[in-house]
Residue, then its C-alpha position, 0 to 999 in steps of 0.5 A: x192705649x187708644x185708637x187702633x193698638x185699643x182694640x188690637x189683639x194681645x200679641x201673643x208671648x207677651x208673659x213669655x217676653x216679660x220672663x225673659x226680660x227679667x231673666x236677662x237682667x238675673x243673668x247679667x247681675x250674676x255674670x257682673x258678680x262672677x267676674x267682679x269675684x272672679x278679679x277680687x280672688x284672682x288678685x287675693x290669690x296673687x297676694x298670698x302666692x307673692x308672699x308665700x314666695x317671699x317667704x319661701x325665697x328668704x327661708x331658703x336664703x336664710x337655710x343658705x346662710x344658715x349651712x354657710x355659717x354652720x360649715x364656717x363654725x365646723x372649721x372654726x372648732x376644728x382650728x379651735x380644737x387645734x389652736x387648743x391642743x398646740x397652746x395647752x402642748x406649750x404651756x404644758x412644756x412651759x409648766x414641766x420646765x417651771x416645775x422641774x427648775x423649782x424642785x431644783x432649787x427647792x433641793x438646793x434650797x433644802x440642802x443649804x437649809x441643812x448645813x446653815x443648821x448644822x452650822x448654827x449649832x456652832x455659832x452664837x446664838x445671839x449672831x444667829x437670832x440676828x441674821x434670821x431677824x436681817x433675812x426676815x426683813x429683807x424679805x417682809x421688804x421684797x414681799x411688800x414689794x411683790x405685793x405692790x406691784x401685784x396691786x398696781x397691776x390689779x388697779x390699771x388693769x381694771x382701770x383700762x378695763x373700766x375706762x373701755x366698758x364705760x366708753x363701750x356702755x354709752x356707745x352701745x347706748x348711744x347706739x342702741x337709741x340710734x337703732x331704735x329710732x332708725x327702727x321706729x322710722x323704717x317701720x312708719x315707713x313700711x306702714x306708709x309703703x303698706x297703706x300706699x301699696x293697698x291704695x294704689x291696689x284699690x285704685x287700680x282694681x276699680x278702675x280695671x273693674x270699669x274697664x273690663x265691663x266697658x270691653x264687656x259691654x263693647x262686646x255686646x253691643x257689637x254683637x247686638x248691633x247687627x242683630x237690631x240693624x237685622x230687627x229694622x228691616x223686618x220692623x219695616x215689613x211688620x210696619x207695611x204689613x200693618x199698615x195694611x191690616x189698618x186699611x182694610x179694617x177702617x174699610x171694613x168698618x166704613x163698610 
């Protein structure tokens, strides 16, 4: 410095001026990182209260259908049991009816066994060895028959059978490619809606960063303002009084 400011005395509190400089910038860097942690952790906070009730909303819908579907199966077991009861009531009835007539004609069967025995004592052995030959004929043939007709039930029932599980394997195949694609793209979606959702986030959280430190700042500077209109008017009275302090030194010096 120069002329007049050279020679004037160090004005008091100038260390203490410094400090506090200094101690405005510490105080103002942590309110910025107050409030900037503050947003961050606000918004981290709502993140997981969205989720945790999300998840508490679908436990709770899953408990619901769960109880629904448990008080579905307990009536369906009870009608199971009942349905049970009244068809194993009628295939037993069926049974005793089947197994009484058989013993019937297994009597009846016994009975004419006895006098056809008692008759071949009487007869021609030749005659008799001949029927019985023509009977076991006749039965081999409705056996073969029997038989027959067992086989050809067997075949077309597995072949209905067969047709409807290959006609059901390519459709659950066919199905089950379908799904997994279908999978495959919601599941690209989410990671989109996801990565979306965390841009869109960061976009506006910065931007609202800037906006709450522009309204931070407004507000003080609208403190301040009054406060330096308040300094101008006494930095007109020191300019006045110095002034005067000038012109009375350069007289004293002149002096």
């Amino acid at each position: 410095s120069s002329g007049i400011n050279a020679e004037w005395p160090l004005r008091p509190g100038e260390r203490r001026h410094e400090e506090l400089k200094l101690e405005k910038r510490a105080v103002d860097r942590i309110t910025e990182d107050v409030r900037k942690a503050t947003k961050i952790e606000k918004k981290q906070n709502e993140n997981k209260i969205a989720q945790l009730q999300a998840a508490v909303d679908e436990d709770k819908a899953a408990l619901e259908a769960l109880e629904d579907s448990c008080g579905d199966l307990v009536v369906a077991l009870a009608n199971l049991e009942a349905d049970h009861a009244k068809a194993y009531a009628e295939q037993d009835k069926d049974y005793n009816e089947k197994r009484v007539f058989k013993q019937k004609l297994q009597f009846k069967e016994h009975q004419i066994i006895r006098k056809k025995m008692a008759l071949v004592k009487q007869c021609d052995p030749n005659d008799c060895f001949k029927l019985d030959l023509n009977q076991l004929e006749t039965e081999v043939k409705e056996w073969t028959e029997e038989q027959e007709k067992v086989k050809n039930f067997y075949d077309n029932t597995m072949n209905k059978q067969g047709n409807v599980l290959a006609k059901l394997e390519y459709q659950s195949k066919n199905i089950a490619r379908k799904v997994g694609k279908k999978r495959q793209e919601q599941a690209d979606l989410k990671l989109k809606i996801n990565a979306l959702k965390a841009q869109q986030e960061d976009e506006l959280h910065n931007k609202s960063l800037l906006i709450e430190r522009l309204e931070f700042d407004t507000a003080r500077l609208e403190t301040n303002a009054p406060r330096l209109e308040s300094d101008l008017e006494r930095l007109e009275v020191f300019k006045v009084k110095f002034e005067s302090m000038s012109q009375v030194k350069s007289l004293y010096d002149m002096a």
